[in-house]
C-alpha positions as CSV (number, residue, x, y, z in Angstrom):
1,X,-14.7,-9.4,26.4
2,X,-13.6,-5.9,26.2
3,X,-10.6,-5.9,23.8
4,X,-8.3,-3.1,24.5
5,X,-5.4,-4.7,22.2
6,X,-4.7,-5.5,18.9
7,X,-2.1,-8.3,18.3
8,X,0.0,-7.8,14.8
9,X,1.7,-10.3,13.1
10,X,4.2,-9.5,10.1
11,X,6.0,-12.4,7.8
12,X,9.0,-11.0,5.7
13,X,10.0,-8.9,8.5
14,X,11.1,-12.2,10.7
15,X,13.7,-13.1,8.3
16,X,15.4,-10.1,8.0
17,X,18.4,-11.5,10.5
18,X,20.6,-8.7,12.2
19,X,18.2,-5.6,10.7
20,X,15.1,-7.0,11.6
21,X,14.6,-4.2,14.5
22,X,14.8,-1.7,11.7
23,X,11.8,-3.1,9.6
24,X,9.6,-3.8,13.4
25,X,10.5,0.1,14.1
26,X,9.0,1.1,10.8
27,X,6.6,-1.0,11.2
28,X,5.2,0.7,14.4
29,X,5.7,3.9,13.2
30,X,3.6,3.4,10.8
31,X,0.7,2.1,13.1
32,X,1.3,5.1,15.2
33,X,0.5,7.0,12.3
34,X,-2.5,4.8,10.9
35,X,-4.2,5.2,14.2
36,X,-3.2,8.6,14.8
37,X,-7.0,9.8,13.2
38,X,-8.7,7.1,14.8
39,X,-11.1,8.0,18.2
40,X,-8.9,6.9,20.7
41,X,-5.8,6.9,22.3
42,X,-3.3,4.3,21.5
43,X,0.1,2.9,22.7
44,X,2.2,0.7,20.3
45,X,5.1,-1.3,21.4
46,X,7.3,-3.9,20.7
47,X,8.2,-7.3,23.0
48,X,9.4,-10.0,22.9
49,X,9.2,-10.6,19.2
50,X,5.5,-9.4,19.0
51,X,3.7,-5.7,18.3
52,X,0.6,-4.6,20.1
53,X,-1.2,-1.5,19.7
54,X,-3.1,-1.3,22.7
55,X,-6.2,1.4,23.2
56,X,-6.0,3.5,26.6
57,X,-9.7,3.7,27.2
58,X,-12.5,3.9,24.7
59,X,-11.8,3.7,21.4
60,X,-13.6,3.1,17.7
61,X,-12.9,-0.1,17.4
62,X,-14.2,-0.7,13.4
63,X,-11.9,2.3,12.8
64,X,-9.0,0.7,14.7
65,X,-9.6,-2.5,12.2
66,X,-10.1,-0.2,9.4
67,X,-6.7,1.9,10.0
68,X,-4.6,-1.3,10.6
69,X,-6.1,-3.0,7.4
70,X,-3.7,-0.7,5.1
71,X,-0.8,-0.9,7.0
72,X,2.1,-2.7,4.4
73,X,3.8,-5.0,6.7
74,X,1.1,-6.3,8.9
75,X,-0.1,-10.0,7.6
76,X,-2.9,-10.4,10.3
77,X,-3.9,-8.5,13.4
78,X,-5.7,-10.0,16.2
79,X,-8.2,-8.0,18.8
80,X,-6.4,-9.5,21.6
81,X,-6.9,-10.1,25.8
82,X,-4.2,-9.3,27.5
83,X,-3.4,-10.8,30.8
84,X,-1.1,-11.2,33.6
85,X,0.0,-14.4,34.4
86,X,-2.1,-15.5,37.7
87,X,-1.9,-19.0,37.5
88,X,-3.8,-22.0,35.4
89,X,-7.1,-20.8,36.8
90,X,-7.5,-17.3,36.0
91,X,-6.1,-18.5,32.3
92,X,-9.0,-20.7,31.9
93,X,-11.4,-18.0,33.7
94,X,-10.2,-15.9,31.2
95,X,-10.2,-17.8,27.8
96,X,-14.3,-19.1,29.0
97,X,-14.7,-15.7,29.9
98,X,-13.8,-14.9,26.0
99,X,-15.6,-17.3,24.4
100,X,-18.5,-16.5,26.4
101,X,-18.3,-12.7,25.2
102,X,-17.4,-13.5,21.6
103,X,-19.2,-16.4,20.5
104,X,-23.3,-16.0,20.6
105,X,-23.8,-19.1,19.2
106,X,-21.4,-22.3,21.0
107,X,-22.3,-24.6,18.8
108,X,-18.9,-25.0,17.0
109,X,-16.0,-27.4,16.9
110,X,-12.4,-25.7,18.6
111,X,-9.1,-26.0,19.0
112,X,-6.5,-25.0,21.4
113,X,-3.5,-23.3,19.9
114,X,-0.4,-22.7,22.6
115,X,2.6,-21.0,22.4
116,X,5.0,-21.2,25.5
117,X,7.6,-18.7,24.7
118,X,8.7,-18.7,28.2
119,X,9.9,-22.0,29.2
120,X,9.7,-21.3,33.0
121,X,5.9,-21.8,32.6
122,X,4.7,-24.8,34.7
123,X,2.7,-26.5,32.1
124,X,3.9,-28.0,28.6
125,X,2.0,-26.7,25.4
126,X,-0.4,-30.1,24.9
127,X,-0.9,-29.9,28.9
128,X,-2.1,-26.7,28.4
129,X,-3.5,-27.3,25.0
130,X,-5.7,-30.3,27.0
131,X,-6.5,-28.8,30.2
132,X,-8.0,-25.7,28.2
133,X,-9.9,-28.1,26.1
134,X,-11.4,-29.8,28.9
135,X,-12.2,-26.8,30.7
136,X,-13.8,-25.1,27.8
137,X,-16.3,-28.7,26.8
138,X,-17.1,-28.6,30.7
139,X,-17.6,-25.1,30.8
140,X,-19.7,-25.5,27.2
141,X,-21.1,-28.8,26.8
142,X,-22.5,-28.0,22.7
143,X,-19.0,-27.2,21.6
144,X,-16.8,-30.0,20.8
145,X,-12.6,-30.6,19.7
146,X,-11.6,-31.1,16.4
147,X,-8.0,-30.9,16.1
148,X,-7.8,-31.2,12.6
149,X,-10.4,-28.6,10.8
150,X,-12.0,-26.5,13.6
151,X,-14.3,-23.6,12.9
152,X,-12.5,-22.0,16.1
153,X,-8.8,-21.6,16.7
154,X,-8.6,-20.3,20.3
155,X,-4.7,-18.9,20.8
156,X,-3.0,-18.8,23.8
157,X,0.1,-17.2,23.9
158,X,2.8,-17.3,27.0
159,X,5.0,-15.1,27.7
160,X,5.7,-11.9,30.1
161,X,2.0,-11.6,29.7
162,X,-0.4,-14.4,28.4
163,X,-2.3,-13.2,25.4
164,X,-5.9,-14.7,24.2
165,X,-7.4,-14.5,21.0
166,X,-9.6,-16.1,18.6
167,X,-9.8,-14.1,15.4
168,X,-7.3,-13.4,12.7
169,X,-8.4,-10.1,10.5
170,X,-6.1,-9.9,7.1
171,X,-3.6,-7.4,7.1
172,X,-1.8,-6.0,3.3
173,X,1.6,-8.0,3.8
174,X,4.2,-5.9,2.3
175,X,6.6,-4.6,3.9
176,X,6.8,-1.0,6.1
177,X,6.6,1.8,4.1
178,X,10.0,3.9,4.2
179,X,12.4,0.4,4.3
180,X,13.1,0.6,0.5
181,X,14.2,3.8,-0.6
182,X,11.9,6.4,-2.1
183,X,10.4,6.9,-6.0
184,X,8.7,9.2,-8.2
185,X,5.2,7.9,-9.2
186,X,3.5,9.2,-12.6
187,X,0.3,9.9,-11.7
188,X,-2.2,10.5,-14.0
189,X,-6.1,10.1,-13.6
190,X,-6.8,7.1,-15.2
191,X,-6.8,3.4,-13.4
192,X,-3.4,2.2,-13.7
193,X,-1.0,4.3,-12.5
194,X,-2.8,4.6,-8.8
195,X,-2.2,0.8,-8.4
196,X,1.3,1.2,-9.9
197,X,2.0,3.6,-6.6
198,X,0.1,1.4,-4.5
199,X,2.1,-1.9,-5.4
200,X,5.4,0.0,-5.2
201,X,4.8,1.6,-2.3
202,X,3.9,-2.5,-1.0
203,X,7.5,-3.4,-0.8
204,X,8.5,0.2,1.3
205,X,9.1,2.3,-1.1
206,X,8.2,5.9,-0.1
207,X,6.3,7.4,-2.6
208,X,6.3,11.3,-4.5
209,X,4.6,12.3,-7.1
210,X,4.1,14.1,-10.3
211,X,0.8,14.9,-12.6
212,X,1.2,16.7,-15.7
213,X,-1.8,19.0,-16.2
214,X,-3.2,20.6,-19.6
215,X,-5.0,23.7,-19.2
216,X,-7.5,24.9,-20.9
217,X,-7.0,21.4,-22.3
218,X,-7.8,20.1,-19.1
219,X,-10.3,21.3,-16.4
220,X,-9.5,22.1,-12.7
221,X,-11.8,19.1,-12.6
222,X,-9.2,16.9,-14.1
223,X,-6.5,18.6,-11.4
224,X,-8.9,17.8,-8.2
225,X,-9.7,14.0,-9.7
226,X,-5.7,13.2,-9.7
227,X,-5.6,15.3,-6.2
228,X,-8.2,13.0,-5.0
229,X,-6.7,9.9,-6.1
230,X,-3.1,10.9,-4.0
231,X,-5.4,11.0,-1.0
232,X,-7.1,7.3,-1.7
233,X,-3.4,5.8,-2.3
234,X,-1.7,7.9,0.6
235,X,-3.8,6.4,2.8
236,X,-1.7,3.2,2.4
237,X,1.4,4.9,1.2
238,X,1.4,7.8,4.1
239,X,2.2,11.8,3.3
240,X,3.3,12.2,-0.3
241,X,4.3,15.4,-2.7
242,X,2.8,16.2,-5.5
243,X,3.8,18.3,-8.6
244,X,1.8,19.3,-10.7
245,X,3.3,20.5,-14.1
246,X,1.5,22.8,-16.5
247,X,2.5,20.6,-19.6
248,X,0.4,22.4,-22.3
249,X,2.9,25.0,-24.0
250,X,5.6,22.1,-24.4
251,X,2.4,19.4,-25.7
252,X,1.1,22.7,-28.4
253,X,5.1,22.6,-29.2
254,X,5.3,19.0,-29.8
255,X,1.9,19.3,-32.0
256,X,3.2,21.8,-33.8
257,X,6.9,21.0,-34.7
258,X,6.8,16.9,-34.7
259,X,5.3,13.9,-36.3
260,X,1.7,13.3,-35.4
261,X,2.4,9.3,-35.4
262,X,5.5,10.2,-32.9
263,X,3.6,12.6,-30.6
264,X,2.5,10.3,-27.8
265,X,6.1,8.8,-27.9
266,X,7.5,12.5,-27.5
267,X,5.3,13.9,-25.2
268,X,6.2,10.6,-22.9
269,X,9.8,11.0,-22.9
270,X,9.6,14.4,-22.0
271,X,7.0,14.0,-19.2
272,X,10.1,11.3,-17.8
273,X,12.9,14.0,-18.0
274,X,10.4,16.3,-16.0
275,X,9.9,13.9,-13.3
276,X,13.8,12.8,-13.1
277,X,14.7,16.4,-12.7
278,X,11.8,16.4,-9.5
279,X,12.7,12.5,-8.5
280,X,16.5,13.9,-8.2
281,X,15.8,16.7,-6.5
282,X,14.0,14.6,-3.3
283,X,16.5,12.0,-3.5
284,X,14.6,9.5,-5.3
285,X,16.0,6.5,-6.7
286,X,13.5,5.5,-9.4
287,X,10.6,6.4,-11.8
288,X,7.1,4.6,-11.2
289,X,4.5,4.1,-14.1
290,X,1.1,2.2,-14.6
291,X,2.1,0.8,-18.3
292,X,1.7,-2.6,-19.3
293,X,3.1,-4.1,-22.0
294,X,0.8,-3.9,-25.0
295,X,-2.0,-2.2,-23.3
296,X,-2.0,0.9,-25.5
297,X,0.3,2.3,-28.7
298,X,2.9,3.9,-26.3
299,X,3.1,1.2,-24.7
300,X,4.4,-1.6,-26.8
301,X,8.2,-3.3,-26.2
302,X,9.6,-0.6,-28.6
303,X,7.4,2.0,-27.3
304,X,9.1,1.6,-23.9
305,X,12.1,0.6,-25.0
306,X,12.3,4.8,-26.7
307,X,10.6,6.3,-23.7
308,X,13.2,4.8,-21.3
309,X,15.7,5.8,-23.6
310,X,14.9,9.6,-22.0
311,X,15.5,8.8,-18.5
312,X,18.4,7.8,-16.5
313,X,16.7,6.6,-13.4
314,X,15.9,3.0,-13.4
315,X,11.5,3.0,-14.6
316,X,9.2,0.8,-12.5
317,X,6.5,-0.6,-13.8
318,X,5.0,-3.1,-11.3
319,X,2.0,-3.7,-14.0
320,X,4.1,-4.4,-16.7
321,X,2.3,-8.4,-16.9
322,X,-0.9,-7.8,-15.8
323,X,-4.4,-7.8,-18.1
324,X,-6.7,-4.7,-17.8
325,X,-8.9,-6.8,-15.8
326,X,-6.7,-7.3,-13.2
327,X,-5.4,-4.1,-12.9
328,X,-9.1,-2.6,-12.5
329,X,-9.4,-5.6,-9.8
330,X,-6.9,-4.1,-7.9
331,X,-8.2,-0.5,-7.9
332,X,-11.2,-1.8,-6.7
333,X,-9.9,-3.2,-4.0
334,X,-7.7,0.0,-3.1
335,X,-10.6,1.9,-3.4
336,X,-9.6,3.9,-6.6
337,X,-12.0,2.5,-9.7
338,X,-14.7,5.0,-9.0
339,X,-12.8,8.1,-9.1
340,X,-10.3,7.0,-11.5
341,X,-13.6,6.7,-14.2
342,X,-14.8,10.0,-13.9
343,X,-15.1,11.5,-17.1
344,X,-12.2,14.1,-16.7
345,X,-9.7,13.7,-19.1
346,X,-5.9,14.3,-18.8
347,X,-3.4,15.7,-20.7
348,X,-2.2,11.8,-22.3
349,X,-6.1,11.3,-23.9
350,X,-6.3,15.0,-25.2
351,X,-3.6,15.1,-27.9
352,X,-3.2,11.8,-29.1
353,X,-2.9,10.5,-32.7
354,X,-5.5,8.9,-34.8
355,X,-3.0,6.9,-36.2
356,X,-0.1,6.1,-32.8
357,X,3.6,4.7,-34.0
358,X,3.4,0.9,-32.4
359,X,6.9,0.1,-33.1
360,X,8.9,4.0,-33.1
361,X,12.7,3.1,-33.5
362,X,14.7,5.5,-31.2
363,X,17.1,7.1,-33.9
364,X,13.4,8.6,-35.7
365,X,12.4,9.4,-32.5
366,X,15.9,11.4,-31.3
367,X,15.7,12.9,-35.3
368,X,12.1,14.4,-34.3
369,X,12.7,15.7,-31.0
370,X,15.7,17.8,-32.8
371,X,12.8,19.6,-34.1
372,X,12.4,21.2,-31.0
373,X,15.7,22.4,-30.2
374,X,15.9,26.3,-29.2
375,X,12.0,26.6,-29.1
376,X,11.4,23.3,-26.1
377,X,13.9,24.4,-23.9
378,X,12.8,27.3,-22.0
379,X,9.1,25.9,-21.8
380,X,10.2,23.1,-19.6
381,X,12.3,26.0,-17.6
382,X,8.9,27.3,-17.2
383,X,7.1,24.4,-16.3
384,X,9.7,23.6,-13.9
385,X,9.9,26.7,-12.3
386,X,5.9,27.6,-12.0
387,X,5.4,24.0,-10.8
388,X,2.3,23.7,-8.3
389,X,3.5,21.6,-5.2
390,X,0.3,20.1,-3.0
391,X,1.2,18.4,0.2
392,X,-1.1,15.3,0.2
């Protein structure tokens, strides 16, 4: 059967009472813009409780699938026939007619799945649910019912329109990007901080961000890697900023002037007044970072406990519990691991200490950053002001 539709299904959004129409128009809005590169021209609408994205003509099908399997809100989308109600015959023409076209093999066990949204309908749900049946063993005398575990679920919706499908394709779940506010991701190059933007950016958050980049320290190489993972992650999150700092004359300052034990600590909480002062400025209500507790030095209990201390946004950390191992699961998934390993390094593995602080106690911390006063000051000005902005 040619499939022309896609049938999308969302779960959180159908409990959101009186606002739910705001979450279903985000929702298609951000189909319209998944599909937007896809070959094809498509039409997404809402009705009656349901989203379709329906193709006008030709279209790239796997891309279609592809586009709509990174979309936060969808839970399953179905390729779909949609048809006009003609009466009990042309429904069971129709759902034969799809088995026939989907299934090479009909040697499988089915069941009939009905929906009657519109009461009007002549037929009950188990009418239709056995009629169908019947029609379909007649029609194909190998398959067979089984009502309780069937390798086939064959849907049959009724509405306005009767809709037909067998196959469910996993969606993200979430919820529609641009429903929870907006936040300012730390982005570095390494593995967890992509995922960090990802998982945020799962509950609706609209997603900036800010890299912090070293030169000579770090190479151009190092700058395109963390550009490159922006693009993986905005494929899910949609269009994001990102600013890149040059962070090396205030890192050479903290070298210099403060404790080498403390520097990883310092260089931290300055990197978070830096990207308040851009999270402010683009009306964002929150930090995000990849840190987990216990992963690293910086980022033990006490460790974040003095690098929140700098901020006065509320800090996100959506790995804060997980083990590497899951983390690097995750970007696998997302499609991040590979680049994220490329042997680039950034401007948090050049200057650290041999010997980190685990446990830093904010008053030593605050007594150490006064080191810096008069001489830090009009390098983050600079930084601030020669900041690199690259629409992603």
């Amino acid at each position: 059967m040619n499939y022309q539709s896609f049938l999308i299904k969302y779960g959180e959004i159908g409990i959101k009472g009186k606002n739910r129409y705001l979450f279903e128009d985000a929702l298609v809005n951000q189909i319209r813009f998944a599909l937007k590169d896809v070959d094809g021209t498509f039409h997404v609408r809402k009705t009656d409780g349901r989203i379709f994205a329906e193709a006008d003509g030709a279209f790239d099908h796997d891309g279609a699938v592809e586009a709509l399997s990174k979309v936060f809100g969808i839970v399953r989308f179905c390729p779909v026939k949609v048809i006009a109600d003609e009466g009990f015959e042309a429904l069971s023409e129709a759902v034969c007619a799809h088995i026939e076209e989907t299934y090479e093999k009909k040697d499988f066990s089915f069941k009939v799945e009905t929906r009657r949204a519109r009461k009007n309908y002549p037929k009950q749900s188990m009418e239709v649910n056995a009629d169908l049946g019947e029609r379909i063993l007649e029609t194909f005398p190998e398959t067979r019912v089984d009502v309780h575990t069937p390798e086939v679920r064959i849907h049959v919706e009724i509405r306005n329109e009767i809709s037909i499908y067998s196959q469910e394709i996993e969606g993200p779940c979430g919820m529609p990007v641009g429903t929870s506010g907006k936040a300012m991701l730390l982005l570095s190059g390494g593995i967890d901080s992509p995922v960090a933007g990802y998982m945020t950016a799962k509950r609706g958050v609209t997603i900036e961000a800010v890299y912090f980049h070293a030169p000579p320290y770090t190479s151009d190489r190092a700058k395109q890697k963390v550009i490159d993972l922006a693009k993986i992650i905005s494929v899910y999150t949609g269009p994001m900023k990102l600013y890149v700092v040059n962070f090396t004359d205030i890192q050479l300052a903290i070298y210099e002037h403060c404790p080498h034990d403390e520097l990883t600590i310092i260089m931290r909480r300055f990197m978070m007044q830096i990207a308040e002062h851009f999270a402010k400025a683009d009306d964002c209500l929150g930090l995000i970072t990849g840190e987990s507790i216990g992963q690293v030095a910086s980022q033990t209990m006490q460790a974040l406990f003095c690098t929140d201390d700098a901020a006065t946004l509320p800090v996100y950390r959506p790995l804060i519990a997980f083990d590497k191992q899951d983390i690097v699961h995750l970007s696998e998934q997302i499609g991040t691991y590979e680049t994220s390993i490329l042997p680039y390094e950034d401007c948090c593995t050049i200057f650290v200490a041999k010997h980190p602080v685990t446990k830093p106690r904010l008053e030593r911390i605050v007594l150490s950053e006064q080191k810096l006063d008069g001489i830090v000051e009009p390098l983050v000005e600079k930084a601030l002001a020669d900041v690199e902005i690259v629409e992603i």
